[in-house]
Backbone of each chain as nested JSON, in Angstrom:
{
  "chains": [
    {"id": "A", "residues": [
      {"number": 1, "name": "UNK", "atoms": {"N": [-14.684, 8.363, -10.277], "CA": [-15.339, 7.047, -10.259], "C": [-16.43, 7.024, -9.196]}},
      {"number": 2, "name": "UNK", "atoms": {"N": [-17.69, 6.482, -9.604], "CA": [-18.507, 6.645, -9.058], "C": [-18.084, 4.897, -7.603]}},
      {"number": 3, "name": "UNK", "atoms": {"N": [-18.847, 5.003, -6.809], "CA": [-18.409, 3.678, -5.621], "C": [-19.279, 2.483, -6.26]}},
      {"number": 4, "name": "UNK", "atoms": {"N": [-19.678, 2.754, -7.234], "CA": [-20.525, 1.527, -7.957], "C": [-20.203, 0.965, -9.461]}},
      {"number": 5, "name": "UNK", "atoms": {"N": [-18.493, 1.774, -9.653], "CA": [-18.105, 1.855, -10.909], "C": [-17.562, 0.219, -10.972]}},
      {"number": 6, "name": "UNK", "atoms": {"N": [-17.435, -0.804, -12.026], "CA": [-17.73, -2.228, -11.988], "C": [-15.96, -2.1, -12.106]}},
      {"number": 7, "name": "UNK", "atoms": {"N": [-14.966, -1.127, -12.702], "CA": [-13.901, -1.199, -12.527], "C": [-13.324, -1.222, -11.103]}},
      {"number": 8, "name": "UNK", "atoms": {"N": [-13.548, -0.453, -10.058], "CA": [-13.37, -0.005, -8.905], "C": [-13.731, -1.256, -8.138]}},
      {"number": 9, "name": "UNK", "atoms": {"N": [-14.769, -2.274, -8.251], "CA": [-15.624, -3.297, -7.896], "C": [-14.538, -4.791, -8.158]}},
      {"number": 10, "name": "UNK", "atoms": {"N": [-14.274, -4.397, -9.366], "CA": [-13.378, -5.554, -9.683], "C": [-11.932, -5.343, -9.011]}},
      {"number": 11, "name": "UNK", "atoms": {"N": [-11.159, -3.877, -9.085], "CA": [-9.923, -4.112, -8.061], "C": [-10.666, -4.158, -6.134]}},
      {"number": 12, "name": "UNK", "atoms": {"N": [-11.572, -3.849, -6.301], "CA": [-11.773, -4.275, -4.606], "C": [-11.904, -5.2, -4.586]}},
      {"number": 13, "name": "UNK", "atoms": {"N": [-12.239, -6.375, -5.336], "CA": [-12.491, -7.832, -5.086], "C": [-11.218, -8.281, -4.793]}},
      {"number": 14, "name": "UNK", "atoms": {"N": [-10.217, -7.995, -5.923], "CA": [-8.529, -8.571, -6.565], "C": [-8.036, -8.472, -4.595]}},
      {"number": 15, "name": "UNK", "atoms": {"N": [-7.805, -6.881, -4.854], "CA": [-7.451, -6.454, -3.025], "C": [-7.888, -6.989, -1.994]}},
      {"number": 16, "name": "UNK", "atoms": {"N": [-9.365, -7.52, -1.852], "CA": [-9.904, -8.37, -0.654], "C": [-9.009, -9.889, -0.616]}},
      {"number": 17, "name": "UNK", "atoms": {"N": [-9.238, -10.221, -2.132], "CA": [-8.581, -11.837, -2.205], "C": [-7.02, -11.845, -2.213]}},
      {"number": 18, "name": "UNK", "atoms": {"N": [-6.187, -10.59, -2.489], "CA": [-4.831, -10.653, -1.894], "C": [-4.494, -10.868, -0.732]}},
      {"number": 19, "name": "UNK", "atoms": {"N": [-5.424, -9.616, 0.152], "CA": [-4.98, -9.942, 1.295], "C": [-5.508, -11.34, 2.014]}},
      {"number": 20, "name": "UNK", "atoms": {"N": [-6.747, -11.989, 1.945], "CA": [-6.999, -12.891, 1.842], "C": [-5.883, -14.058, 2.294]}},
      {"number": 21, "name": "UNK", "atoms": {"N": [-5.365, -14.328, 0.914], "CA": [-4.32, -14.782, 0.944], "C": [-3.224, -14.663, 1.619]}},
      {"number": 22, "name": "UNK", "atoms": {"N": [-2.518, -13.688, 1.745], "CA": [-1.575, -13.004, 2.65], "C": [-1.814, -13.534, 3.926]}},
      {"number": 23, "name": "UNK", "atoms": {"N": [-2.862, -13.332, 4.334], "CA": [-3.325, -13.885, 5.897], "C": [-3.103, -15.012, 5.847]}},
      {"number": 24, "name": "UNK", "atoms": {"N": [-4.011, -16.118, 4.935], "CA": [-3.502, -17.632, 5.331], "C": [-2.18, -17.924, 5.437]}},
      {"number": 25, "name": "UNK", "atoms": {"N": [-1.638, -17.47, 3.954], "CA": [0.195, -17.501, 4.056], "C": [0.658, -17.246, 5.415]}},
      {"number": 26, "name": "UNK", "atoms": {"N": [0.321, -16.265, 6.076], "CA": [1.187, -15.876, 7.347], "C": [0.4, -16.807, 8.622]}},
      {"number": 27, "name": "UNK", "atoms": {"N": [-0.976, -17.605, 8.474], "CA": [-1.56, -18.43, 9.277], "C": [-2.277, -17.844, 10.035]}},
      {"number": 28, "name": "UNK", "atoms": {"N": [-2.659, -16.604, 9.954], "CA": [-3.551, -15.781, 10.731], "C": [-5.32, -16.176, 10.913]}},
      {"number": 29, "name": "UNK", "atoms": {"N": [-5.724, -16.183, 11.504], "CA": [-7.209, -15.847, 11.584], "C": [-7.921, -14.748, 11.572]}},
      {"number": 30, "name": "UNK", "atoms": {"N": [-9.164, -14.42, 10.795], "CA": [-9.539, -13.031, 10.611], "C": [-9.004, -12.437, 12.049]}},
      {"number": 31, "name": "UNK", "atoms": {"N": [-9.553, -12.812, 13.1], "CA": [-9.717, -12.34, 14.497], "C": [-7.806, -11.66, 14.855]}},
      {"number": 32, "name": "UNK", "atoms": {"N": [-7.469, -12.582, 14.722], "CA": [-5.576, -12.147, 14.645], "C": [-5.425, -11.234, 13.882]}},
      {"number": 33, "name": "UNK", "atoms": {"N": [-5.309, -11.339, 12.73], "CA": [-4.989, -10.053, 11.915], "C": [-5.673, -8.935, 12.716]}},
      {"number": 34, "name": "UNK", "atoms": {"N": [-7.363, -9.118, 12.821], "CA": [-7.49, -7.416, 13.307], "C": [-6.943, -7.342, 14.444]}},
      {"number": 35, "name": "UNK", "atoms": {"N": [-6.815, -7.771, 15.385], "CA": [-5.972, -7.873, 16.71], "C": [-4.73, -6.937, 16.27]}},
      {"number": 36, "name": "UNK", "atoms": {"N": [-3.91, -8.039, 15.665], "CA": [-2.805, -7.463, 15.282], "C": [-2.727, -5.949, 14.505]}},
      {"number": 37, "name": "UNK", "atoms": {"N": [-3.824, -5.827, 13.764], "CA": [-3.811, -4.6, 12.903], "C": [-4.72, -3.495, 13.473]}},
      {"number": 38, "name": "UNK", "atoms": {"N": [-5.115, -3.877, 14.658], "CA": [-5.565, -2.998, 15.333], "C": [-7.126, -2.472, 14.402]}},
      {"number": 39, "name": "UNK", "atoms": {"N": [-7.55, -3.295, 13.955], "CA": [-8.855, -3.258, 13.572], "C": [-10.152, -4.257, 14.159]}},
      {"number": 40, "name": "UNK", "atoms": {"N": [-11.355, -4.132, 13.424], "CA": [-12.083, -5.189, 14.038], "C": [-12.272, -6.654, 13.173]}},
      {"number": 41, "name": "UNK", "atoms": {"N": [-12.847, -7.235, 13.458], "CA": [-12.514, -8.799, 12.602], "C": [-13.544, -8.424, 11.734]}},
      {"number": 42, "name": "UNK", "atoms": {"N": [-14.852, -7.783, 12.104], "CA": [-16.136, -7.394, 11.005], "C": [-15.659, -6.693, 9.738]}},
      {"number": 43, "name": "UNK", "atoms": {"N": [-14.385, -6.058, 10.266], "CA": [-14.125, -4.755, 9.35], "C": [-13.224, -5.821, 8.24]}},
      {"number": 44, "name": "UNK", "atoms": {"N": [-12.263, -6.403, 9.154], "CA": [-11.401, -7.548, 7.876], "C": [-11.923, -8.323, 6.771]}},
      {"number": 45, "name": "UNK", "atoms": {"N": [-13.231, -8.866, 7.344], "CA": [-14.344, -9.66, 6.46], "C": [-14.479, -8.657, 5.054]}},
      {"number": 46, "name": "UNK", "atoms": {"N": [-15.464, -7.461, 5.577], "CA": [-15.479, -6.685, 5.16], "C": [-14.825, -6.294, 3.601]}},
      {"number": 47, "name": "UNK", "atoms": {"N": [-13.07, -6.591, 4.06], "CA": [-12.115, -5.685, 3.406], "C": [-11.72, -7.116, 2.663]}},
      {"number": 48, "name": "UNK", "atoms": {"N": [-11.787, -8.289, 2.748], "CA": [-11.784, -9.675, 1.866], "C": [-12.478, -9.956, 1.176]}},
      {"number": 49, "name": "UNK", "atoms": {"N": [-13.872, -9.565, 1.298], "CA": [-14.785, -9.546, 0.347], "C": [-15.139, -8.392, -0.602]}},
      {"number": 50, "name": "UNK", "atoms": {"N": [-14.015, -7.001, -0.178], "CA": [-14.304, -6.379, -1.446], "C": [-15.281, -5.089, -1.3]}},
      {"number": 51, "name": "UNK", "atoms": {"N": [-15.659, -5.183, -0.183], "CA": [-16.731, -4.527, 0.312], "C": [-16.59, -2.508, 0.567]}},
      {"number": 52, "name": "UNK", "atoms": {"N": [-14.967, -2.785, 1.041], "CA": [-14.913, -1.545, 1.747], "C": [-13.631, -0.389, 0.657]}},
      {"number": 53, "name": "UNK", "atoms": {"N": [-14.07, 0.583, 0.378], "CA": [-12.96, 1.358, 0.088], "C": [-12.026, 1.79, 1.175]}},
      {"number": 54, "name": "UNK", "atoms": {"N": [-10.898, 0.633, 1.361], "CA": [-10.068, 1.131, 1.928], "C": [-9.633, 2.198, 1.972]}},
      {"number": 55, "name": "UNK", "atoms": {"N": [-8.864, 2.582, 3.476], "CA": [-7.712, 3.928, 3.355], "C": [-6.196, 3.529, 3.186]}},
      {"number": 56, "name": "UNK", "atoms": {"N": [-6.117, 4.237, 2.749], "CA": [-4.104, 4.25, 2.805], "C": [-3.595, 3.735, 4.169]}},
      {"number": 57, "name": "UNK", "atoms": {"N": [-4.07, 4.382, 5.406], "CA": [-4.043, 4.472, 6.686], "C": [-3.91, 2.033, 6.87]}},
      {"number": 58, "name": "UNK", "atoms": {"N": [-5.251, 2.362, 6.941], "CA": [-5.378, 0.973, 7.153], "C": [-5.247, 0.152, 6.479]}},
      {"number": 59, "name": "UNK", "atoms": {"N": [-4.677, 0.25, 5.062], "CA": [-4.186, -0.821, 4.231], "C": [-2.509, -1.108, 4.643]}},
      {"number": 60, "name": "UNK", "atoms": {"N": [-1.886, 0.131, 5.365], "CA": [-1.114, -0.219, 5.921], "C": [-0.928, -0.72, 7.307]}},
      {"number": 61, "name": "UNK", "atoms": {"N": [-1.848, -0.609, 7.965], "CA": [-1.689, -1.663, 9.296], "C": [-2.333, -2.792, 9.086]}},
      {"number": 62, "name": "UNK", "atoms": {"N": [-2.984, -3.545, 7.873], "CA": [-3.012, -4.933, 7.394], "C": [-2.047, -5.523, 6.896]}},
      {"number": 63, "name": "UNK", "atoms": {"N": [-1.101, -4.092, 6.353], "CA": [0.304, -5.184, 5.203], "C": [1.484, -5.153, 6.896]}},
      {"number": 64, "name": "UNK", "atoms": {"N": [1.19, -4.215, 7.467], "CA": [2.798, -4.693, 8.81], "C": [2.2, -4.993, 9.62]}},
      {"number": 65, "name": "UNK", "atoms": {"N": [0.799, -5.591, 9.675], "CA": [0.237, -7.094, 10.543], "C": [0.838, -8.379, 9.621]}},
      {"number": 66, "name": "UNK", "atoms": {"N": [0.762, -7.951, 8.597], "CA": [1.121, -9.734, 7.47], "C": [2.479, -9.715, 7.504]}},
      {"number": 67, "name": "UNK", "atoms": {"N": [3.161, -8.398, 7.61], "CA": [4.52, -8.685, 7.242], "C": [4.919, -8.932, 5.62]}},
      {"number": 68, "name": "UNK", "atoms": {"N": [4.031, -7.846, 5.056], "CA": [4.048, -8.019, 3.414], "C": [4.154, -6.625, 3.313]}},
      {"number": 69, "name": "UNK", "atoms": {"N": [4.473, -6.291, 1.997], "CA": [4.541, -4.921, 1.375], "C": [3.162, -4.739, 0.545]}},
      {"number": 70, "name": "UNK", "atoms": {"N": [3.183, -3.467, 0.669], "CA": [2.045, -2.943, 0.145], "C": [1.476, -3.218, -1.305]}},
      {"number": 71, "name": "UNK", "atoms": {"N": [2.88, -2.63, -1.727], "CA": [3.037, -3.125, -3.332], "C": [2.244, -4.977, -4.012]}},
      {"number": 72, "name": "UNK", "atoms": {"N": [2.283, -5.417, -3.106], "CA": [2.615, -6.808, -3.563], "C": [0.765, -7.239, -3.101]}},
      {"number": 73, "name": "UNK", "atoms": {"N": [0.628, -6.346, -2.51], "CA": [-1.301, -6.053, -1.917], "C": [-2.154, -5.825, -3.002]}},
      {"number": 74, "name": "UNK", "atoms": {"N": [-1.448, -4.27, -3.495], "CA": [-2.502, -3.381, -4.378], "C": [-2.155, -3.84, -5.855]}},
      {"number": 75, "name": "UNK", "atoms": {"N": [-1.187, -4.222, -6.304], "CA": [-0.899, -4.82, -7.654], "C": [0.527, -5.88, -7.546]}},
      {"number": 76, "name": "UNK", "atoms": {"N": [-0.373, -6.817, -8.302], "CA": [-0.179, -8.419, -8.376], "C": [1.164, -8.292, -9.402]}},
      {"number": 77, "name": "UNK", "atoms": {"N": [1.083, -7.658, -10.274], "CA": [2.467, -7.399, -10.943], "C": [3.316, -7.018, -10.415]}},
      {"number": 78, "name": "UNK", "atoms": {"N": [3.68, -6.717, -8.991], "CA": [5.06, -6.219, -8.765], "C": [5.381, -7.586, -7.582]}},
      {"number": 79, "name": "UNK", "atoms": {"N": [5.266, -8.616, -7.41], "CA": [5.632, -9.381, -7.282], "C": [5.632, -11.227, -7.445]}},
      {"number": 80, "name": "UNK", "atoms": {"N": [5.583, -10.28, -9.124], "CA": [5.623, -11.858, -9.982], "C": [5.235, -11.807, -10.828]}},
      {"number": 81, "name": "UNK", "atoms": {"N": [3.975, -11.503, -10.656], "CA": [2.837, -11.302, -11.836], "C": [1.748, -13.031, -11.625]}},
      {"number": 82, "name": "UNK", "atoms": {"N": [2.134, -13.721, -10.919], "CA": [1.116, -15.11, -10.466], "C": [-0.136, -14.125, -10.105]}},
      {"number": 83, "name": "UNK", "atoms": {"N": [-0.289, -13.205, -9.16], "CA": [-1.634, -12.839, -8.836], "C": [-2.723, -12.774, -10.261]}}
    ]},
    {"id": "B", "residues": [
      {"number": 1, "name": "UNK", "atoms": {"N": [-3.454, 2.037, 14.304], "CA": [-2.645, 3.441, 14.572], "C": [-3.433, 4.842, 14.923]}},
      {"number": 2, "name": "UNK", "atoms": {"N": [-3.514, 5.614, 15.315], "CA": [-3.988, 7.098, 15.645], "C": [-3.646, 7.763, 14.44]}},
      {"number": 3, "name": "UNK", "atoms": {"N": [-4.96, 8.48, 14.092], "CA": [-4.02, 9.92, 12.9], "C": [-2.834, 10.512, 13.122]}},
      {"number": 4, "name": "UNK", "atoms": {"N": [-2.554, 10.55, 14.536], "CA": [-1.114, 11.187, 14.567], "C": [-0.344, 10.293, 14.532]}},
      {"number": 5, "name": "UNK", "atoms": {"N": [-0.339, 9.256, 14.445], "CA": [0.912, 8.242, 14.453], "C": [1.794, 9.125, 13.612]}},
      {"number": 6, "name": "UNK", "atoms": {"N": [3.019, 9.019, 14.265], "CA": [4.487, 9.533, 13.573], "C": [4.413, 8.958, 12.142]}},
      {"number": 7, "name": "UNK", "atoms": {"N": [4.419, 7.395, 12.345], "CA": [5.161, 6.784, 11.162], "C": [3.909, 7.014, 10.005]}},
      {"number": 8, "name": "UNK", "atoms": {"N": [2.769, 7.035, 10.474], "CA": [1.405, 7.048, 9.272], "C": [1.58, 8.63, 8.962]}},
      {"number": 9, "name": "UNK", "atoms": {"N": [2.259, 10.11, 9.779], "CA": [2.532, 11.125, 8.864], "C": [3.723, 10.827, 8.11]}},
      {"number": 10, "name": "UNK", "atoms": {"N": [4.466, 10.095, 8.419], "CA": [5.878, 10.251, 7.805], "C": [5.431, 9.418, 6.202]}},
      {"number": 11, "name": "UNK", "atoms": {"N": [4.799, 8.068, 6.402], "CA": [4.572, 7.594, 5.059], "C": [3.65, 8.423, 4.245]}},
      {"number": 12, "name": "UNK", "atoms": {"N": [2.922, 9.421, 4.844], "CA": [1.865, 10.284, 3.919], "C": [2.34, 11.605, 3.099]}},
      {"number": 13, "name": "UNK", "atoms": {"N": [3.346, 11.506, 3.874], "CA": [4.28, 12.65, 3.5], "C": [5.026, 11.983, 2.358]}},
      {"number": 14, "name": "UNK", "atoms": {"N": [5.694, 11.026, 2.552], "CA": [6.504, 10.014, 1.418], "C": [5.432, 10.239, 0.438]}},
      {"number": 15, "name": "UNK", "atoms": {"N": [4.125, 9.592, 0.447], "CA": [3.351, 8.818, -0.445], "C": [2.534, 10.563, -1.495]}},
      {"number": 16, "name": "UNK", "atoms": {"N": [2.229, 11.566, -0.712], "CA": [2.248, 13.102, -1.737], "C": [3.1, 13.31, -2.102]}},
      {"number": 17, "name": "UNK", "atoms": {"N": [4.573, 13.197, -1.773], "CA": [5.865, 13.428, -2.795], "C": [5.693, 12.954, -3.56]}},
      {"number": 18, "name": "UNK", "atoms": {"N": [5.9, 11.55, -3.863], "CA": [5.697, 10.271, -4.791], "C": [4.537, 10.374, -5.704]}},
      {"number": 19, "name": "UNK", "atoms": {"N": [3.472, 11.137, -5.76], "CA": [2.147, 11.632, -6.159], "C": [2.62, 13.081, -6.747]}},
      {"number": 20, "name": "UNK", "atoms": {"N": [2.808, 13.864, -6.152], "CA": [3.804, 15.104, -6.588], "C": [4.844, 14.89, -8.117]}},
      {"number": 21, "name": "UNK", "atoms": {"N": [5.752, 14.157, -7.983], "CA": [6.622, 13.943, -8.843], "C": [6.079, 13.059, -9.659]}},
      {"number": 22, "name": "UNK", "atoms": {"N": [5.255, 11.999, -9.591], "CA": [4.208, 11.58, -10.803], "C": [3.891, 12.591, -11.596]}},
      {"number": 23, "name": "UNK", "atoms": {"N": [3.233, 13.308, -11.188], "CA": [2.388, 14.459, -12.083], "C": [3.141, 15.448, -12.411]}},
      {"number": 24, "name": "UNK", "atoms": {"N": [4.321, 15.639, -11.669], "CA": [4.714, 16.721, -12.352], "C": [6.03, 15.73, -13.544]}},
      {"number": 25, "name": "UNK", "atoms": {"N": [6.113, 14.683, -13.389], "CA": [6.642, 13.737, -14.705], "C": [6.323, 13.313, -15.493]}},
      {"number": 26, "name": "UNK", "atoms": {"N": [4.487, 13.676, -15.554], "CA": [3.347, 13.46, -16.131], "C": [3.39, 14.792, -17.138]}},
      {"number": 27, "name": "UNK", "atoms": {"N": [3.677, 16.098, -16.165], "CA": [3.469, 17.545, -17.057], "C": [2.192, 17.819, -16.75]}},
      {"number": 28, "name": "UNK", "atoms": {"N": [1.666, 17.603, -15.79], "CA": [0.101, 18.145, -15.24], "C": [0.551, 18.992, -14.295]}},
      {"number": 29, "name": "UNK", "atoms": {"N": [-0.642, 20.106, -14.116], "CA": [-0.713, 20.84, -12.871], "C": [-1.441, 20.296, -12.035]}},
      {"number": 30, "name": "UNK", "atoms": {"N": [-2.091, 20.595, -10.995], "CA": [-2.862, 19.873, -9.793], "C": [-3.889, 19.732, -10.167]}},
      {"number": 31, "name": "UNK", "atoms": {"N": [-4.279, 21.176, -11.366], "CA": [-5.287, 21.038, -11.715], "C": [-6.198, 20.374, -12.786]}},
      {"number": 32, "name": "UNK", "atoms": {"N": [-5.371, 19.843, -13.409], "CA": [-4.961, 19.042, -14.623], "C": [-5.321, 17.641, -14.134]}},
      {"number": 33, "name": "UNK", "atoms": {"N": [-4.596, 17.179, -13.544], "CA": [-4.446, 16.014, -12.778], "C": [-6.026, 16.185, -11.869]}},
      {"number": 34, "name": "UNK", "atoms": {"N": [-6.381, 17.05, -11.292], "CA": [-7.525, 16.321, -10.523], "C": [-8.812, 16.248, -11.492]}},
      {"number": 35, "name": "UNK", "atoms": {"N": [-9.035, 17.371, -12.418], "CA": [-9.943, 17.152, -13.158], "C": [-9.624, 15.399, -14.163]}},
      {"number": 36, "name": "UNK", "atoms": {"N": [-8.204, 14.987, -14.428], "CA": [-8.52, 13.953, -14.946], "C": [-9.067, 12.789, -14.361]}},
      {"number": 37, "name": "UNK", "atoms": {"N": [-8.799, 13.151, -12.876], "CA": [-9.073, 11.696, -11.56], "C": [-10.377, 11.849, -11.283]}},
      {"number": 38, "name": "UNK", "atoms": {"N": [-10.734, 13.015, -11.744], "CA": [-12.381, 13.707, -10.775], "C": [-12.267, 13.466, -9.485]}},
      {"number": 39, "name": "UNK", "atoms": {"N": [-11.327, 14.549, -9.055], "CA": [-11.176, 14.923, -7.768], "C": [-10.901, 16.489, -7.878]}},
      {"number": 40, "name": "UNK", "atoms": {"N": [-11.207, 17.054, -6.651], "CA": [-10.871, 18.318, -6.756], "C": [-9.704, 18.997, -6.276]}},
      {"number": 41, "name": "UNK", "atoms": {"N": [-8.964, 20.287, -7.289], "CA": [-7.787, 20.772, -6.841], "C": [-7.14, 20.448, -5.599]}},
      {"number": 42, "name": "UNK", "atoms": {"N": [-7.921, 21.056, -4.513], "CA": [-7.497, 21.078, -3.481], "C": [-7.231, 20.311, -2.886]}},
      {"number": 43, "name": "UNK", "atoms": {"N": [-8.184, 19.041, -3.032], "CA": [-7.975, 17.542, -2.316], "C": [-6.284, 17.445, -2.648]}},
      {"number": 44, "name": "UNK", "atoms": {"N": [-6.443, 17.266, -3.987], "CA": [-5.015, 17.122, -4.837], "C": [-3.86, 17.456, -3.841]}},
      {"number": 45, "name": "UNK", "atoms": {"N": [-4.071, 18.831, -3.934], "CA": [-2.831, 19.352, -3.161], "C": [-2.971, 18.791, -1.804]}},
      {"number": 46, "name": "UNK", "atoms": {"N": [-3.601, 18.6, -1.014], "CA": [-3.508, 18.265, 0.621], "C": [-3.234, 16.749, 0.241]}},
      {"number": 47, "name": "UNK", "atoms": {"N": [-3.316, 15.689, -0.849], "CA": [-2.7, 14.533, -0.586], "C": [-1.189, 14.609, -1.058]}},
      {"number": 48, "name": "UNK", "atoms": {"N": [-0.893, 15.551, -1.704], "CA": [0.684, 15.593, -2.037], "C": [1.108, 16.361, -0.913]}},
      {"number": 49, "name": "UNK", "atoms": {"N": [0.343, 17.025, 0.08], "CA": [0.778, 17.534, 0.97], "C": [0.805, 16.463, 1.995]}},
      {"number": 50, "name": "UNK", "atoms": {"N": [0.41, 15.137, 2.018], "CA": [0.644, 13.957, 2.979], "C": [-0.639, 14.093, 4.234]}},
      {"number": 51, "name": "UNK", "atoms": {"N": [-1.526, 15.556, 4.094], "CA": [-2.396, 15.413, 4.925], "C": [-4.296, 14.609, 4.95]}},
      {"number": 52, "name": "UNK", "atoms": {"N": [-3.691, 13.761, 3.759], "CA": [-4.958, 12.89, 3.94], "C": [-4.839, 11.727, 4.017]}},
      {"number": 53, "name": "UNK", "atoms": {"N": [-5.675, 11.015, 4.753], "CA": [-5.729, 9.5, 5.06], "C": [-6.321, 9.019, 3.58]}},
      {"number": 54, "name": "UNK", "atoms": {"N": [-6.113, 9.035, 2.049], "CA": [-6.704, 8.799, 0.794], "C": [-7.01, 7.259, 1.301]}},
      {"number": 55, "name": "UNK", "atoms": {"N": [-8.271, 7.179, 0.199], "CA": [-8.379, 5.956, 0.127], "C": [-8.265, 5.558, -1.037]}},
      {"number": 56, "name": "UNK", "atoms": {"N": [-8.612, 3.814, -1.152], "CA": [-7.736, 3.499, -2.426], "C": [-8.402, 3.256, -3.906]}},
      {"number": 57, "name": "UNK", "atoms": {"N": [-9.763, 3.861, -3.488], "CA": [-10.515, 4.302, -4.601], "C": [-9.914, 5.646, -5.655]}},
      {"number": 58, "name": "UNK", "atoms": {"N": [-9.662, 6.328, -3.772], "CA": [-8.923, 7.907, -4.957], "C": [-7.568, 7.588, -5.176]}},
      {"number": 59, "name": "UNK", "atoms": {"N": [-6.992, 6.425, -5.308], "CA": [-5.267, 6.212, -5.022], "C": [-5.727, 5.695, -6.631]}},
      {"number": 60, "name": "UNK", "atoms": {"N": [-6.336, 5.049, -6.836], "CA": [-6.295, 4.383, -8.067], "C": [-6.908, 5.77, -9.065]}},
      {"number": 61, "name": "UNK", "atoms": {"N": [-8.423, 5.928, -8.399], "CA": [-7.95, 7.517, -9.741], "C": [-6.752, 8.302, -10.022]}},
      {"number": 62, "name": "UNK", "atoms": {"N": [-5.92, 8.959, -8.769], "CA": [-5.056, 9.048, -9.037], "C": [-3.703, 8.588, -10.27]}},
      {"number": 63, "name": "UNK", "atoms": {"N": [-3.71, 7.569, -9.834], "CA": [-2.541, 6.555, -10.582], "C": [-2.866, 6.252, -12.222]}},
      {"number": 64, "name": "UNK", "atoms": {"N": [-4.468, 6.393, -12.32], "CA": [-4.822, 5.794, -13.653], "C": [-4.738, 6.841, -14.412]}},
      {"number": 65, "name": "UNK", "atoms": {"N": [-4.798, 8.02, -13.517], "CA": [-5.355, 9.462, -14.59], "C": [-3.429, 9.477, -14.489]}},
      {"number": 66, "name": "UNK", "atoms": {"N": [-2.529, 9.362, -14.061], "CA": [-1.066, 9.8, -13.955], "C": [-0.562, 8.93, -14.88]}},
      {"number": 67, "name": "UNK", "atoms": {"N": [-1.169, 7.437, -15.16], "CA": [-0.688, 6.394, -15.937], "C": [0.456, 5.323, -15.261]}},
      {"number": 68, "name": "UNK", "atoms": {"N": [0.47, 5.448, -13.945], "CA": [1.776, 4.302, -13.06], "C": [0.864, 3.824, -12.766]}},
      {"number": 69, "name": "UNK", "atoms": {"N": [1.825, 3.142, -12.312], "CA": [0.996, 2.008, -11.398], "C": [0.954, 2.384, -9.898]}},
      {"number": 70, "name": "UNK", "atoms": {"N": [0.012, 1.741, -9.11], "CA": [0.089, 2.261, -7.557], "C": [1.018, 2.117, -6.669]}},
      {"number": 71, "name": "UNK", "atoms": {"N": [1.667, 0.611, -7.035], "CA": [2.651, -0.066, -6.495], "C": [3.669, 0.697, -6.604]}},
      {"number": 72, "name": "UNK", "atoms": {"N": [3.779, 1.858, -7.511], "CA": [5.069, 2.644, -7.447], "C": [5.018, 3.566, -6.674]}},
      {"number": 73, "name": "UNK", "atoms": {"N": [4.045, 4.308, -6.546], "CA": [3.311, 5.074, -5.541], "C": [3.357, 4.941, -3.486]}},
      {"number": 74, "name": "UNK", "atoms": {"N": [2.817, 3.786, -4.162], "CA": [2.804, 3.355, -1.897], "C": [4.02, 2.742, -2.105]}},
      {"number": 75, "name": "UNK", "atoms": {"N": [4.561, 2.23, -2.606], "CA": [6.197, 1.498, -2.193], "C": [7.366, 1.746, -3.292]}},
      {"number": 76, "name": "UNK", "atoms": {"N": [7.927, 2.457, -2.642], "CA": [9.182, 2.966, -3.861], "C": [10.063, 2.115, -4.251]}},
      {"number": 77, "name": "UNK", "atoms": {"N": [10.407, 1.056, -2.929], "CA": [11.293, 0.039, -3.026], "C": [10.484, -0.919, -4.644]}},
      {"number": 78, "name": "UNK", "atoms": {"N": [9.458, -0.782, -5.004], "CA": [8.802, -1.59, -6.115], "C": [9.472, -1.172, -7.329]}},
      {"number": 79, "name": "UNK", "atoms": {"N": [9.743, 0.182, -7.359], "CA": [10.254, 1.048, -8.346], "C": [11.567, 0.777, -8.992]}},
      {"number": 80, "name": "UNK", "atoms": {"N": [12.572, 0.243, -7.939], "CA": [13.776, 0.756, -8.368], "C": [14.337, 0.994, -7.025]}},
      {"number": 81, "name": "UNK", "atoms": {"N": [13.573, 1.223, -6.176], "CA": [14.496, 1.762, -4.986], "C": [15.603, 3.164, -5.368]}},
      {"number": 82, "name": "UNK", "atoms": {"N": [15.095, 4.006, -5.914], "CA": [15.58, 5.147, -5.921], "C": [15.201, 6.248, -5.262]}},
      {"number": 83, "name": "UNK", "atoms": {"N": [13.347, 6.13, -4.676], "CA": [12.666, 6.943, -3.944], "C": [13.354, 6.902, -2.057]}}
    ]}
  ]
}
């Protein structure tokens, strides 16, 4: 897949607006989460809007900053199917 | 976290097993499997070997060319909890 492929574009959006969510749920502010996740707040924006091909690495120090599972991040079907 | 973080080798190590036994439940070789992801052999093997920080551009080639879902992949507990 090319980084401009409109499939790839559309799950980075889904993934920005999960975690998104996730954050308000847990009441965070961009600035907190990266605090907490040991990132920068530019980079969180970033990763909400879809912008960034995440790593494995740091998609997991956003989900045990939220206190969410990964699963429930990268696909909306494994916990519920509402996403 | 640091690349060496313990727990970020220990889940990378989890997360190429889990990638490993996809494909080989799939009936692909490495090589099989990366030409379907368009990735190359070797990458292949060093993420089932747990030594890459993947990102989730190549997590999803991965998964799409294997046919699971990702969620089974980064979190086993999604699965069944048998991993």
């Amino acid at each position: 897949m090319s980084p401009s492929d409109p499939v790839v574009q559309r799950r980075l959006g889904e993934l920005g607006r999960r975690v998104r969510q996730a954050r308000m749920d847990a009441g965070f502010s961009q600035e907190e989460l990266a605090e907490r996740a040991g990132l920068h707040r530019t980079y969180v924006g970033s990763v909400e809007r879809g912008e960034r091909n995440i790593s494995i690495k740091n998609l997991w120090a956003l989900t045990d900053a939220l206190g969410v599972q990964l699963a429930s991040i990268v696909d909306p079907r494994s916990d519920g199917g509402t996403g």
